[in-house]
GUDREN-5210 format. One line per 10 residues: number of its first residue (from 1); their letters; for each residue z, x, y of C-alpha. Coordinates in Angstrom, 2 decimals, decimal comma. Layout:
<recs>
NUM) A) Z/X/Y  ...
</recs>
This chain:
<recs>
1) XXXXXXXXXX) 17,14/-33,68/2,58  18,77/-33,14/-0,82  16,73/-34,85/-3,37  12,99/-37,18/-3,35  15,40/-39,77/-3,80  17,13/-39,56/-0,78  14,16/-39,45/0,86  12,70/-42,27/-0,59  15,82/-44,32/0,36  15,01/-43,70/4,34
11) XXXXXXXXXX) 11,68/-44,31/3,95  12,45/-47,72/2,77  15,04/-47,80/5,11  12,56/-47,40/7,80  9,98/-49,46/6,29  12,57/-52,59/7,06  13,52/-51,77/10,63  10,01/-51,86/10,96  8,78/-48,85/12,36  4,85/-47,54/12,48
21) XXXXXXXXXX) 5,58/-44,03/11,34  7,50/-42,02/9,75  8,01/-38,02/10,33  9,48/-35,31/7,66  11,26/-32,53/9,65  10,33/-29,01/8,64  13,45/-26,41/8,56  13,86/-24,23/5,84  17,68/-24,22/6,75  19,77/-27,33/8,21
31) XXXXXXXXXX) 21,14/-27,77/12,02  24,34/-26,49/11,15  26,29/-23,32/9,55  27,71/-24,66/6,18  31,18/-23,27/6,26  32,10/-26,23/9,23  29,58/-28,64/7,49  32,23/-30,40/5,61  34,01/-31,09/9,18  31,06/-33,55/9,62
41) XXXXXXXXXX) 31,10/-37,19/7,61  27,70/-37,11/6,82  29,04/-34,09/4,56  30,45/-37,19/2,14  27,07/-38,01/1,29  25,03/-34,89/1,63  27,05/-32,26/0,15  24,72/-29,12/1,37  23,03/-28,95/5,22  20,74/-26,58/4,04
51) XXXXXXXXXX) 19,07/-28,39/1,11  16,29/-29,64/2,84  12,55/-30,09/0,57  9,84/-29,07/1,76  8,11/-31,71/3,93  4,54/-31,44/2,17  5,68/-31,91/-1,00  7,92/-35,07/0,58  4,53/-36,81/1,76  2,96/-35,94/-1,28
61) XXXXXXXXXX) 6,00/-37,72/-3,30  5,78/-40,78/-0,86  3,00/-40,88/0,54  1,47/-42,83/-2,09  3,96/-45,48/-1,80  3,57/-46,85/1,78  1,49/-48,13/3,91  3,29/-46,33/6,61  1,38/-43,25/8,16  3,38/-39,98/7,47
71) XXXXXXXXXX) 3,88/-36,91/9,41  5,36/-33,33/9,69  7,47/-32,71/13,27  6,97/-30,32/13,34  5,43/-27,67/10,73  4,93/-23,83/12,53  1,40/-21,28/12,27  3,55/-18,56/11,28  5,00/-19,36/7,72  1,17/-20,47/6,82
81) XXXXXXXXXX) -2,35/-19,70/8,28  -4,92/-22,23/10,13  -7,39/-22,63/6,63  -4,33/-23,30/4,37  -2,86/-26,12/6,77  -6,04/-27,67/7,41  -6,38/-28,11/3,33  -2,52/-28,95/3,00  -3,82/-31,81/5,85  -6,82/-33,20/4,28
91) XXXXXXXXXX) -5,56/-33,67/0,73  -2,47/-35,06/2,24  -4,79/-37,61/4,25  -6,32/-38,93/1,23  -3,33/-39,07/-1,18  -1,34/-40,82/1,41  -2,27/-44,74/1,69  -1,05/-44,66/5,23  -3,00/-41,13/6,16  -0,85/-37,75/7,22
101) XXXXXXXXXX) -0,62/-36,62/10,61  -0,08/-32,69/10,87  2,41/-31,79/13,27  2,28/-28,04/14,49  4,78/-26,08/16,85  5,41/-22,39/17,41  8,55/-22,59/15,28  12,23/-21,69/15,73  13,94/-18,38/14,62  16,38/-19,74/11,53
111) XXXXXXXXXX) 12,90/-21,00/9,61  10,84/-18,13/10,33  13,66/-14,61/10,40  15,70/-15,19/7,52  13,22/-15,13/4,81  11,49/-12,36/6,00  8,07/-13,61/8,34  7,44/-12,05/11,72  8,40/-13,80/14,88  6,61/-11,56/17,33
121) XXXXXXXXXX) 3,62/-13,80/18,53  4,20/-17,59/17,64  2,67/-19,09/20,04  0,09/-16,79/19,27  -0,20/-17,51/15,52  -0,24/-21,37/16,57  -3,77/-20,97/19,37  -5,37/-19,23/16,17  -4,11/-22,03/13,79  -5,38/-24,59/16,05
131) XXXXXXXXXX) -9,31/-23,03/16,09  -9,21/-22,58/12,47  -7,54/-25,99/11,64  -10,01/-27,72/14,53  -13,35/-26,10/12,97  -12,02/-26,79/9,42  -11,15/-30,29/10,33  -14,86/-31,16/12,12  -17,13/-29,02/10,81  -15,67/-28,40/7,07
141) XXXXXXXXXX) -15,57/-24,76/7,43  -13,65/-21,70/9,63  -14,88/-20,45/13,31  -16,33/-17,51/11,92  -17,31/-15,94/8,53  -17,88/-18,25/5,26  -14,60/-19,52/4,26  -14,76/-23,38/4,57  -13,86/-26,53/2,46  -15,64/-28,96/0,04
151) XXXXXXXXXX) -13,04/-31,63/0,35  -14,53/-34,82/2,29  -14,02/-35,28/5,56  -15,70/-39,09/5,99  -13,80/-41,14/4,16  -12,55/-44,61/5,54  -9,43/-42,72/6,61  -11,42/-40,38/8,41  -9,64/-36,44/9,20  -6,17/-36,27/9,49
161) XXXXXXXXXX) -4,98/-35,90/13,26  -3,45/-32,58/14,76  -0,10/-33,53/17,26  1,26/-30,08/18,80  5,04/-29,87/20,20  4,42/-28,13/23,62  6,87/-27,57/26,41  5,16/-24,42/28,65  1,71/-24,44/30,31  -0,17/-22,12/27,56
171) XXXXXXXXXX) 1,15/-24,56/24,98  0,26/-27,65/26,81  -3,33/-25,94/26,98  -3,45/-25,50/23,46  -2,68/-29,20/22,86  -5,07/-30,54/25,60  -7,80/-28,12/23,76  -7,52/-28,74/20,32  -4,95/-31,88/19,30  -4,88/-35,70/19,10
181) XXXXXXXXXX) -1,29/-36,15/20,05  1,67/-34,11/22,28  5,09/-33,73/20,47  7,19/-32,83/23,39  11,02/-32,63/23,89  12,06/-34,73/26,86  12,11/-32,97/30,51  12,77/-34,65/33,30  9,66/-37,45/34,07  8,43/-35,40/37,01
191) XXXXXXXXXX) 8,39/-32,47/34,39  7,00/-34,63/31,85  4,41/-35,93/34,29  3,04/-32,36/35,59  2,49/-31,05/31,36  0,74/-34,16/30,76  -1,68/-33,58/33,69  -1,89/-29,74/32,27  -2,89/-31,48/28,79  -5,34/-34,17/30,69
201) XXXXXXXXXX) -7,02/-31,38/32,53  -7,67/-29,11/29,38  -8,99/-32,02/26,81  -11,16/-32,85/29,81  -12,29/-29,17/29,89  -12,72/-28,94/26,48  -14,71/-32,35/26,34  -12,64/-34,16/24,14  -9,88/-37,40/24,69  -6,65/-37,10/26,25
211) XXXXXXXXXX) -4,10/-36,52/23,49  -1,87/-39,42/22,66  1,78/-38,62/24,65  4,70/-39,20/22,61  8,22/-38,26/23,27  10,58/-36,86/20,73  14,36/-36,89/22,02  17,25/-36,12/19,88  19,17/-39,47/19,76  22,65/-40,73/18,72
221) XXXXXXXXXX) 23,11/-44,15/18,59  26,31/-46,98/18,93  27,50/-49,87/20,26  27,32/-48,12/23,61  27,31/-44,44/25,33  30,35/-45,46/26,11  31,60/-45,82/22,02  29,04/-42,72/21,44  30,67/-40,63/23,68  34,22/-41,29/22,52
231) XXXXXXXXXX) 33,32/-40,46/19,10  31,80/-37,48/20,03  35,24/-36,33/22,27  37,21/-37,09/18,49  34,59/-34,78/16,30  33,80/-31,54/18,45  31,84/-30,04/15,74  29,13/-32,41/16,64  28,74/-31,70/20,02  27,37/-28,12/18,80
241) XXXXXXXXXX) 24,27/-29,54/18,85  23,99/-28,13/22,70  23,51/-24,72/20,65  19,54/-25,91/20,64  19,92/-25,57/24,61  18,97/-22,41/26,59  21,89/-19,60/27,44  20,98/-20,97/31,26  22,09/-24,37/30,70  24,87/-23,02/29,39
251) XXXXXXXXXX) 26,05/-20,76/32,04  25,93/-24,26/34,22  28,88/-25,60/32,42  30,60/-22,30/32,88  30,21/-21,70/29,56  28,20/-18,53/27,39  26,56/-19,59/24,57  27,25/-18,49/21,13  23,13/-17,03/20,92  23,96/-14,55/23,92
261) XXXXXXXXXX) 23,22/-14,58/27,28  19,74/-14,75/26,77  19,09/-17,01/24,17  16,21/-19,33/24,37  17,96/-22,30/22,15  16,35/-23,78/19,79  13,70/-21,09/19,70  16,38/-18,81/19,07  19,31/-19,61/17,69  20,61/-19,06/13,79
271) XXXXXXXXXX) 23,69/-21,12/13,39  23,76/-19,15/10,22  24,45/-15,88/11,76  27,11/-16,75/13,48  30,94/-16,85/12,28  32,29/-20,13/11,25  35,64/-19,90/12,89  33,74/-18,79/16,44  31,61/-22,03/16,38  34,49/-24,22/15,31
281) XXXXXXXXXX) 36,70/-22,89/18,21  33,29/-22,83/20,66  32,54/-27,13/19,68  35,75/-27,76/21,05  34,77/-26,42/24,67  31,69/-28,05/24,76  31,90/-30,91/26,95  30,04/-34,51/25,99  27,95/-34,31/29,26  26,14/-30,40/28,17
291) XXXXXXXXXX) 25,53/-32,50/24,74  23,47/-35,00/26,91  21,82/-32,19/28,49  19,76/-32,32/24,75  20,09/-35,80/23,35  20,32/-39,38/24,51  23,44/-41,40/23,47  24,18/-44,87/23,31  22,87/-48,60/22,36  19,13/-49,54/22,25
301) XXXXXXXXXX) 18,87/-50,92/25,26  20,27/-47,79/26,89  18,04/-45,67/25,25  15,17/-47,97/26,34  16,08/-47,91/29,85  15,95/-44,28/29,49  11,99/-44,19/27,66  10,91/-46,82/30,33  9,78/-43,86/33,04  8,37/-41,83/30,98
311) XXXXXXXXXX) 6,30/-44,95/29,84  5,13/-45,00/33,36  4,24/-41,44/33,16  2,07/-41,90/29,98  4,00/-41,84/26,88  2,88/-44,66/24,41  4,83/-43,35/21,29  8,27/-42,64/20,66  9,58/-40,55/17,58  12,79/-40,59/17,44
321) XXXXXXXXXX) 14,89/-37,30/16,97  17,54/-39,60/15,29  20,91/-37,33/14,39  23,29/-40,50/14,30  23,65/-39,96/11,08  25,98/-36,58/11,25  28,06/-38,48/13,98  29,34/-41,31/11,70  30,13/-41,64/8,26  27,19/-42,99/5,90
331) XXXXXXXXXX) 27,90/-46,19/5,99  28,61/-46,34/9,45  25,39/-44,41/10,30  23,69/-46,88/8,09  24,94/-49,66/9,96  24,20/-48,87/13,53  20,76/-47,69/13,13  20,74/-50,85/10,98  21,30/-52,94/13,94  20,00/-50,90/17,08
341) XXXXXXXXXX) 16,29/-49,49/15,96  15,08/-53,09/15,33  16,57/-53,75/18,63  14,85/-50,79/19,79  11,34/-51,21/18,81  11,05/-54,81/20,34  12,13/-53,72/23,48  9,29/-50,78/23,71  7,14/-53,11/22,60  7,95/-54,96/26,45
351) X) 6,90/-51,39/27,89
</recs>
């Protein structure tokens, strides 16, 4: 967000809670519309929700400077082709000390519509992203034809891996097929239990290893759901998070959401697009437990009670969707991810 500088701050940030990754989000706009973004405190310190760098230039500008592996969660096949990620990838591997991870998705609506790409077949643009950036990747050139690449693929860092965010069975295939690592939202465990035995079967098929299984939940922390929850009761614009839920979800609250009856969620939905005054007046019907319905509230040892079946169904990596820090103001945020991440990572290291 913002500026390198900020940027640089959280990775530094991150580098003394300790964590082993770090991931640059890829929207071109922010989460929010920017008429009600000054209703949120994290407004005090970033001025502008939709002044957000682009993430390859980010681990280009940092990359360099850590020893921490850096990633893109997730990057789409539509903005840019198979060929031009796979070189994006590899020089990224070698500039950063750490090595780059490409992260690949079939995108959402406000970074693709608005300036002007086609949305028809995503999924579609991501299976012929995945052959290209696969045969690139191994074999130094494309599936067919003679484009390929001179840049060196045996270094001591190796290629850079491929992790794929995948919810639905042709995406799961995808990943099992072609990618070292699964990006998914959480489900419930029996959910997230019967894609990861869709991936399993498919890198079997294919004849290559299981992908690594991560989990990638949108997370607010405090003191305690409890403390998380009250805040979120005293700033309603927050809660419009839930907008990155389905329509269906919705209509179980009683409620329609502001995409239309048939909205996806986050696939779909332009904050953007919509009037100002409708979403303020719509965040103060949303109730705290349709927020939960998307992201996981409370202390670390709450969350970690929450990860601990899904680490019985697979997952060995967390990456943490972390939006405490529109919930509180700067400091504040600062402070409780301060104290609960370290918290957090030595109790998932007991999983």
């Amino acid at each position: 967000m913002q500026s390198v500088d900020v940027n640089r701050a959280a990775l530094n940030a991150a580098e003394q809670v300790g964590v082993d990754d770090v991931w640059v989000l890829d929207h071109m706009m922010g989460l929010t519309h920017p008429a009600i973004w000054p209703l949120f405190p994290a407004a005090q310190a970033l001025p502008d929700p939709d002044a957000l760098l682009d993430p390859f230039c980010v681990a280009a500008a940092l990359g360099p400077t850590t020893e921490l592996p850096l990633g893109t969660c997730v990057t789409d096949a539509t903005r840019r082709r198979g060929g031009d990620l796979a070189r994006a990838a590899l020089t990224l591997h070698d500039a950063c000390r750490g090595g780059f991870v490409l992260g690949l998705g079939s995108g959402e609506a406000e970074s693709i519509v608005p300036f002007g790409y086609d949305y028809d077949s995503p999924v579609g643009n991501v299976e012929r992203a995945l052959q290209e950036i696969r045969s690139m990747l191994d074999h130094g050139r494309m599936p067919k034809g003679v484009g390929r690449t001179g840049l060196p693929r045996d270094g001591n860092k190796g290629i850079p891996q491929v992790w794929v965010a995948a919810q639905h069975p042709r995406m799961l295939r995808l990943t099992g097929t072609y990618a070292d690592g699964w990006l998914p939202l959480p489900s419930s465990v029996d959910r997230y239990r019967e894609q990861f035995a869709i991936i399993k079967a498919a890198a079997a098929s294919a004849g290559r290893p299981t992908p690594v299984a991560s989990l990638v939940p949108a997370t607010i922390l405090g003191e305690s759901r409890e403390q998380v929850v009250q805040t979120l009761e005293r700033l309603p614009v927050a809660r419009l998070i839930a907008y990155y839920l389905p329509a269906a979800t919705w209509r179980t609250y009683g409620l329609e959401h502001p995409g239309g009856p048939d909205c996806r969620g986050q696939a779909d939905i332009i904050p953007h697009t919509i009037e100002a005054e409708r979403l303020a007046e719509i965040a103060e019907t949303i109730p705290v437990e349709l927020v939960e319905e998307l992201a996981w509230l409370g202390n670390a040892d709450e969350i970690a009670e929450r990860i601990a079946p899904y680490a019985e169904a697979g997952a060995t990596h967390l990456l943490l969707g972390d939006v405490t820090g529109t919930t509180y103001a700067p400091q504040q945020a600062a402070l409780v991810i301060g104290e609960q991440l370290p918290r957090l990572r030595t109790l998932l290291q007991q999983l």
